[in-house]
N, C-alpha and C positions, 0 to 999 in steps of 0.2 A: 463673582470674581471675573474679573478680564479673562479672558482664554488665553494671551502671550500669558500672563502669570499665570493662569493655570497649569500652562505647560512647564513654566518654569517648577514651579513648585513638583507637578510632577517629575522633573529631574532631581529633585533636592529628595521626593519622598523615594522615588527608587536609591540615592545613593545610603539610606538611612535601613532600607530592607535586606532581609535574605540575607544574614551573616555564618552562614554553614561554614562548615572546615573546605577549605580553597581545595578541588579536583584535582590532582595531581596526576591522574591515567591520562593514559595518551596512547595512540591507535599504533601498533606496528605498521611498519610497511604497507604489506600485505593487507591489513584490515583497512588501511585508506587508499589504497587500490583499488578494493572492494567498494567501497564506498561511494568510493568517486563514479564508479561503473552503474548506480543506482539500478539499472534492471537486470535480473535475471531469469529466464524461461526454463521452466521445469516441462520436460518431456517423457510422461506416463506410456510406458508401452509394454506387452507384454504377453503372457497365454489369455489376461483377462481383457486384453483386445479382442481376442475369437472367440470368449466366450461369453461373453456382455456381462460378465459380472466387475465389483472393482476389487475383492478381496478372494483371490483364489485360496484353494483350500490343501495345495502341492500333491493332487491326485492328478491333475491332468495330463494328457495323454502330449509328451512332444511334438507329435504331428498335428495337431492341430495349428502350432505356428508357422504359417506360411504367408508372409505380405508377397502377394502378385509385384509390386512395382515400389519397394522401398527405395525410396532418394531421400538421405540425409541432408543431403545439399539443398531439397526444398525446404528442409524445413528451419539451416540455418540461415538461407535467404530473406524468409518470411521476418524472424528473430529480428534477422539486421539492420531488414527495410521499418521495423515497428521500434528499432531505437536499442535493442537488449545489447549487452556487453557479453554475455556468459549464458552457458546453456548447459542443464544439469541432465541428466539420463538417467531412469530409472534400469541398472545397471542387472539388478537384481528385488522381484517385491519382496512381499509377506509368502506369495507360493514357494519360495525357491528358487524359481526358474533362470537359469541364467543364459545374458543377450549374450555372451561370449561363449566360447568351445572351453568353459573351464576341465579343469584337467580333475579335479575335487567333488565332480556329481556327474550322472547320469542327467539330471534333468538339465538340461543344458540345450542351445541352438544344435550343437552338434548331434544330437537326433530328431530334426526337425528337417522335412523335404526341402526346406527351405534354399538355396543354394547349393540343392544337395548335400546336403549336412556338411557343408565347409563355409558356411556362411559365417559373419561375426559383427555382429549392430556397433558392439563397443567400438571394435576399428573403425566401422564407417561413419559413425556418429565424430568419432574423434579427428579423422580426418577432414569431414565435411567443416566441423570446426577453425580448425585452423587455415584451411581454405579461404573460408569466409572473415577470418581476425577475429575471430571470437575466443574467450576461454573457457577452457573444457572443465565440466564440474561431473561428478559421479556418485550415486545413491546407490548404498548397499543395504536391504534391511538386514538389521540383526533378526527380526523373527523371522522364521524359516519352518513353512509349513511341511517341507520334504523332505530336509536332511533329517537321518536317522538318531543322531549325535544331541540332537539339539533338547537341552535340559541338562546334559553332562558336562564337567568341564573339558572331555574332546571336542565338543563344537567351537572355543574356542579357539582352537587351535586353527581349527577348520574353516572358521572365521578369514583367523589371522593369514590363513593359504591364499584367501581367493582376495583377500587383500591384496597382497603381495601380487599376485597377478595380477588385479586390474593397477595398479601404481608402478607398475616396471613394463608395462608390455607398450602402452598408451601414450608413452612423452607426458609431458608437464598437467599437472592435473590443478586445476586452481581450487576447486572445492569439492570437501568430501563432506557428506550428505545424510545425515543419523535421523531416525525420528526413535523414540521412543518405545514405540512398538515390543510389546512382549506377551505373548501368549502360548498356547501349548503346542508342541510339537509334534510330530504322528508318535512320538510317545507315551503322549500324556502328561509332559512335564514342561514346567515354567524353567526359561535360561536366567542365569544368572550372570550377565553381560561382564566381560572384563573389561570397561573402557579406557584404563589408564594404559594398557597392554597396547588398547588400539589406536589410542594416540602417540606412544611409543613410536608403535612402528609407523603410522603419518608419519610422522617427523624425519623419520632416517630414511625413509625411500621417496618422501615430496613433502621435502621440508618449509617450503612457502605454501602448502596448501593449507587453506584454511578448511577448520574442520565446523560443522553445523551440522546439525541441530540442538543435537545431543553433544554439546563440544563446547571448549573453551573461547571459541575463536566467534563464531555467530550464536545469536540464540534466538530462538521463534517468541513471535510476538506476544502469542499467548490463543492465537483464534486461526480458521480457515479462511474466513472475509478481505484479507486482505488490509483492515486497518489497523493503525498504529493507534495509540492514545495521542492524544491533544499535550504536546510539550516532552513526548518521549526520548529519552536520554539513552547516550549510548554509553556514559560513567553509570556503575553497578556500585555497589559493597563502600558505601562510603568516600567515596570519590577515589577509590583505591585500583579500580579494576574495569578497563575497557572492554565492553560487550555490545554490542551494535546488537540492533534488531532488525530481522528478517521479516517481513508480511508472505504468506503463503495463499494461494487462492486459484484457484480454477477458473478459464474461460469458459467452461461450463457447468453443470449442476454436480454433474461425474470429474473423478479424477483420469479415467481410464473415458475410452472412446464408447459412443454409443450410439448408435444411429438413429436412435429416437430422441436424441438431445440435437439433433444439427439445426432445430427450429428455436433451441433454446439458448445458443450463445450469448453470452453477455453483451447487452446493448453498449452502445459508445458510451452514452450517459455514466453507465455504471462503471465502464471502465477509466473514466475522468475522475470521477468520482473515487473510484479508489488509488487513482496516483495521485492526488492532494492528500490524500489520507495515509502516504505510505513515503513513499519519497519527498511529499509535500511535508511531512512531519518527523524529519530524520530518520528513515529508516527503510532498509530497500526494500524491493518490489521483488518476489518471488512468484513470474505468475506462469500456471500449467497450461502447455495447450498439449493435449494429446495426438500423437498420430494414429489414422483408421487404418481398418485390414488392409488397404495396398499398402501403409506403409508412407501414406503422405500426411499432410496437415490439409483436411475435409475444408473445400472451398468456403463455408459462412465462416470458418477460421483466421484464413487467411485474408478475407475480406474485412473480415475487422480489425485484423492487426492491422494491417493499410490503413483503413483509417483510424485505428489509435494511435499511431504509428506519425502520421500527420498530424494532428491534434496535438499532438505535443511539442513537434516541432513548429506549430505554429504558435506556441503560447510565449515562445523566446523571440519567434523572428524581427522585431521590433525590438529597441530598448528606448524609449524614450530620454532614460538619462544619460546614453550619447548620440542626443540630437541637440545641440544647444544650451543643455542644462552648466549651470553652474552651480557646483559644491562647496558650501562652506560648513565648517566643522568645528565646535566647541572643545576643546582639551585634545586638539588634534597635534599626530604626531605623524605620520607616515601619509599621503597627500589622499584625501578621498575620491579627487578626480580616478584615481584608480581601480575603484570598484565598476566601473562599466568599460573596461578596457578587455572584456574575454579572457585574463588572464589570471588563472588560479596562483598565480606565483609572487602575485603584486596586490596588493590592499593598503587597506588603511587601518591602523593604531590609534589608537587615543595616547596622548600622553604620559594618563597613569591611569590606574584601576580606581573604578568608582563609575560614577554620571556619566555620558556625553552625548552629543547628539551630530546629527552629519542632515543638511538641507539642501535641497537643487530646487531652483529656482530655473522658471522658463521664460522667453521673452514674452509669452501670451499663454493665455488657459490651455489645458492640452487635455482629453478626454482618458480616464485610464482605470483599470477594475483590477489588476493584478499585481502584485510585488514579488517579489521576487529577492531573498536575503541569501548569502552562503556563509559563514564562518571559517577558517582559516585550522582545521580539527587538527591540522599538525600539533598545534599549542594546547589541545583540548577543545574541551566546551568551556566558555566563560562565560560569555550570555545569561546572564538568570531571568532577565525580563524586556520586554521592548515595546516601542507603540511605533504605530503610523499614524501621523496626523496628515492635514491638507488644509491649506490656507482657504479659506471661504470669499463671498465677494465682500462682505464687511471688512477681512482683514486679520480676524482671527482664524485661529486652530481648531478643526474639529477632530476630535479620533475618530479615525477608522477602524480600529483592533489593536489587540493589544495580545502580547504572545510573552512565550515564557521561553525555552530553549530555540537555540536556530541551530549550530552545529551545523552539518553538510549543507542542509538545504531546509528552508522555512518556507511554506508558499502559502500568500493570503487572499485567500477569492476576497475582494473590495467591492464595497457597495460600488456600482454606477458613480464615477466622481470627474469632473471637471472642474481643475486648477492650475494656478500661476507655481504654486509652491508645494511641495511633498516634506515632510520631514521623519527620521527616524529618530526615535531617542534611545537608547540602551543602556541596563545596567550591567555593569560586571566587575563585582565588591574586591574581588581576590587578586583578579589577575588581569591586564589590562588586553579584552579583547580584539583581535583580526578580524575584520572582513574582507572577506578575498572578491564579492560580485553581490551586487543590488542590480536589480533591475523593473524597468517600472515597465509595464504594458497595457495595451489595449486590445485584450482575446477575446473569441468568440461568445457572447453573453453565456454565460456555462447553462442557464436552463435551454438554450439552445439545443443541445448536444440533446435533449429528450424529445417525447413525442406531443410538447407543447404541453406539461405541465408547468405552471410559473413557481412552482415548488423544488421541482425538478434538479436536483445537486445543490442545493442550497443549504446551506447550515441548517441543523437541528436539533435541538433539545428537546430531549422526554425527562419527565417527570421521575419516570420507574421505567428500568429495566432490567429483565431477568438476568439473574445473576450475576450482575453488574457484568456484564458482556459486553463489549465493542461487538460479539458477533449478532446480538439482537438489539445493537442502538438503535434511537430513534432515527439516525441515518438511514435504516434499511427501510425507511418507510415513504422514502422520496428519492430511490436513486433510480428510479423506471426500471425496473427487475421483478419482474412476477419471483423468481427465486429466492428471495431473500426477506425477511421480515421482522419490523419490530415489534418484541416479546416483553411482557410484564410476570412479574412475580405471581406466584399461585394465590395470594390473598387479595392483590390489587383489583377494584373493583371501578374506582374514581383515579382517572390519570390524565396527562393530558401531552400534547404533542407538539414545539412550538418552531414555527420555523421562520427566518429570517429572509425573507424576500430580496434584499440587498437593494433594496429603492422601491419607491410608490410604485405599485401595481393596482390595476383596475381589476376585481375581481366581482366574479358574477355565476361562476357553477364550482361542483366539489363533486367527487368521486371519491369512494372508500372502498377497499378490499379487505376482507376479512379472512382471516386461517379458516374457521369457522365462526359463526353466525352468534355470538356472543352479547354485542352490545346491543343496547335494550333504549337508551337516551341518549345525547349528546347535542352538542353546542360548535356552530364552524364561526369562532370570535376571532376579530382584527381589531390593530391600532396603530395608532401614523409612527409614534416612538415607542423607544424600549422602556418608557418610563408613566409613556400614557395607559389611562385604562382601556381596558379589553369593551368592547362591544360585540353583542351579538348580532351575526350577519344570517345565521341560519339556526335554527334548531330542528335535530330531527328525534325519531323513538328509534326502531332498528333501521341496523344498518346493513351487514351481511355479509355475502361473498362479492357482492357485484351491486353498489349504491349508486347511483347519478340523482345530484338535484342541481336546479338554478335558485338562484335570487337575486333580488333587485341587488345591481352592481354597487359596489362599496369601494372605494381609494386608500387599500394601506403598506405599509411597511411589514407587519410583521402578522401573522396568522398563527392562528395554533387550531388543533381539533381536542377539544374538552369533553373527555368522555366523563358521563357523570352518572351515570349506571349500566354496569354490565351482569350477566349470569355465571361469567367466571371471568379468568381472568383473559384483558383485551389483548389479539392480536393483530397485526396489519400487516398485510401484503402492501400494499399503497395506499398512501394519500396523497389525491392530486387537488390541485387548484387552477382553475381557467379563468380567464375574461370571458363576461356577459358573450350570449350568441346576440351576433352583428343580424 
């Protein structure tokens, strides 16, 4: 079949799919505020700063919290220069301990040398905030390993006290901060949380704040990693109920500060790697940096905020489709020249719900790897499917990918492409979708960002993963992070791992990292397409904690590493892929 007809046809089979009941939730205020803000920075601080642990046990002694040189202000400067909207405090953990003079415990700043026991983080964290234009969010654990109360229903109450004090003392709170957390108290007893109580009172003392985790308002993604799923949606419960997802994740190993982790911050790689996977796929970015015993954010910190911080802004700085592009658009109703205009307030409609497609056309080929989609969430999500194509030098359509929701933000790392023509197609059966901003670029080649593996942030498929996890995908096995790894089920023995190179690559060595020393056989096969057969470029018997081989260099598209006997089941710290040694 012709490719213009194929394309066509692909508009006719999207407008014939996906017939669900039409979404009718829709974001308050408040949740598309939030949304809009895509980063927020979680700041771990606390007695398990002084004492290197992450989960304090609410024995600890007051005095041990004393930061030498706490500045709030550096660490919402760090925040603002790396792009974050909102900055959440660990207010109060699991110990009890609280950064304020609460008037409801002993264990409190107010008997810590600290400023002389007149000290109060909350104030100065909140201050330093709004200094900086940022909004202020606040984490209160419900467990509480110190309060005496906690298992009875006086602890709620007790709760509900120190509520009321951090939400009336602080000005405008934008987010308050639940996890789940329940365990026994120095009593011995499990609480029985009142949350309708606690959302209650949110409401009457910061009635725009949104509540998360454990709340009606945000909900966690489901992992610590930081990613979202591939087309995750922010309509719940039948298209009845708008719930956004939050990605939570650590710029280190620890939640909490550790001075034997300062060599372990998250590479850039990996931190690219999970904003594609988190704001790139509807759904914000919760990420921690903790501050250390003075009280600051530990300089490999803030050096890679700076450069995450950069990275991202350089993946917009360009739009190619306002240099010259002209937009034309099928079943158009509101002008599509307006989706590269920077303005979330102007887009483009289709005429009616169902098919359509929107194409910008350049005067000459233009080099570009990145897309860039936003949807218009005031109206919902309508979106159910979409592709990018790119006109070739024959004249036809190739796809480039093909996606299911866009909502706030869709982001598609693109093969390597040079074209006269881009095209979007979309479907949305119910409701005739907005888009408020496309943008087409040309960013830093993303395996860049690592330490020269051509694997390196690149798409990837496994076979088997444990528990059906986003926290052990096959992702974790190419984002350059000794921390993080993908995991297979306890019976899996044969699996394989396969990853998309995003253009011909010359390959010629392979590296494996193993949890432990498991695999016993395997295959490192490539092929030029997604539909060609696999060849084998290498075979090897074990492999380990630490493998390097070369071989004769091979030209392809796509790699996978085919494990085909293990002695339990396979795990990976990395796999990398090099070009031949020159």
């Amino acid at each position: 079949m012709n490719a213009r007809l194929a394309s066509v046809a692909v508009v006719a089979a999207l407008a014939l799919a996906s017939r669900a009941a039409p979404p009718t939730a829709r974001p308050t205020p408040q949740q598309l505020a939030w949304q809009r803000m895509e980063m927020t920075m979680f700041c771990h601080f606390g007695v398990n700063t002084f004492t290197d642990r992450e989960w304090g046990d609410g024995k600890e002694d007051p005095a041990i919290f004393n930061p030498s040189a706490l500045d709030c202000r550096q660490w919402a400067r760090a925040a603002k220069n790396a792009g974050f909207k909102l900055m959440i405090l660990t207010a109060k953990h699991h110990d009890g301990f609280c950064l304020w003079p609460s008037k409801h415990t002993e264990h409190s700043v107010k008997n810590s040398p600290w400023r002389g026991g007149k000290g109060d983080v909350v104030r100065e964290f909140a201050d330093a905030c709004r200094a900086e234009g940022l909004a202020l969010g606040l984490y209160l654990s419900p467990w509480d390993r110190h309060e005496a109360s906690y298992g009875t229903d006086a602890y709620n109450d007790h709760f509900c006290r120190q509520l009321e004090e951090l939400l009336t003392d602080y000005g405008t709170v934008a987010e308050v901060w639940f996890d789940g957390a329940c365990g026994e108290g120095p009593n011995g007893k499990k609480q029985v949380y009142d949350f309708p109580r606690w959302y209650a009172l949110i409401r009457k003392l910061q009635p725009d704040a949104l509540i998360a985790i454990c709340g009606p308002d945000i909900r966690w993604v489901g992992n610590e990693s930081g990613v979202a799923r591939e087309g995750e949606s922010s309509v719940r419960e039948n298209g009845t109920r708008w719930h956004p997802a939050e990605c939570d994740v650590s710029i280190r190993p620890g939640w909490f500060y550790h001075a034997a982790e300062d060599a372990r911050v998250k590479p850039l790689t990996h931190l690219m790697d999970i904003y594609f996977k988190s704001v790139g796929r509807n759904s914000g970015l919760l990420l921690n940096v903790p501050p250390d015993r003075r009280g600051l954010f530990a300089d490999p910190d803030v050096a890679r905020l700076a450069e995450f911080g950069a990275a991202t802004r350089a993946l917009y700085a360009t739009n190619l489709l306002a240099q010259g592009a002209v937009a034309t658009a099928v079943s158009s109703g509101r002008g599509a020249d307006a989706l590269a205009d920077g303005n979330l307030d102007t887009g483009w409609t289709p005429a009616s719900p169902g098919a359509a497609w929107i194409e910008w056309r350049f005067p000459e080929p233009r080099a570009f790897n990145l897309l860039n989609l936003r949807e218009d969430i005031r109206a919902g999500e309508n979106v159910r499917r979409h592709r990018v194509l790119a006109r070739n030098g024959s004249g036809d359509w190739d796809s480039l990918a093909v996606g299911t929701v866009i909502g706030q933000r869709a982001l598609f790392r693109l093969p390597e492409t040079t074209s006269a023509a881009v095209r979007v197609e979309i479907e949305a059966p119910d409701a005739a979708a907005t888009l408020v901003e496309a943008g087409l670029h040309r960013a830093t080649p993303f395996g860049a960002w690592g330490a020269g593996s051509l694997a390196a942030g690149r798409p990837a498929t496994a076979s088997n993963v444990h528990g059906r996890n986003t926290q052990y995908g096959g992702d974790k096995a190419v984002d350059n992070d000794r921390n993080t790894r993908w995991a297979t089920s306890d019976e899996t023995r044969e699996c394989w791992l396969e990853i998309d190179l995003q253009g011909e690559r010359e390959i010629g060595r392979c590296a494996i990292a193993e949890l432990e020393p498991r695999i016993t056989k395997f295959r490192v096969e490539v092929r030029a397409a997604g539909d060609a057969p696999w060849q084998t470029a290498f075979e090897g018997g074990k492999a380990g904690k630490k493998f390097e081989a070369s071989f004769p260099p091979v030209r392809a598209r796509h790699a996978r590493l085919h494990i085909l006997e293990a002695t339990f089941a396979p795990t990976i710290w990395e796999f990398e892929l090099f070009g031949p040694l020159k």
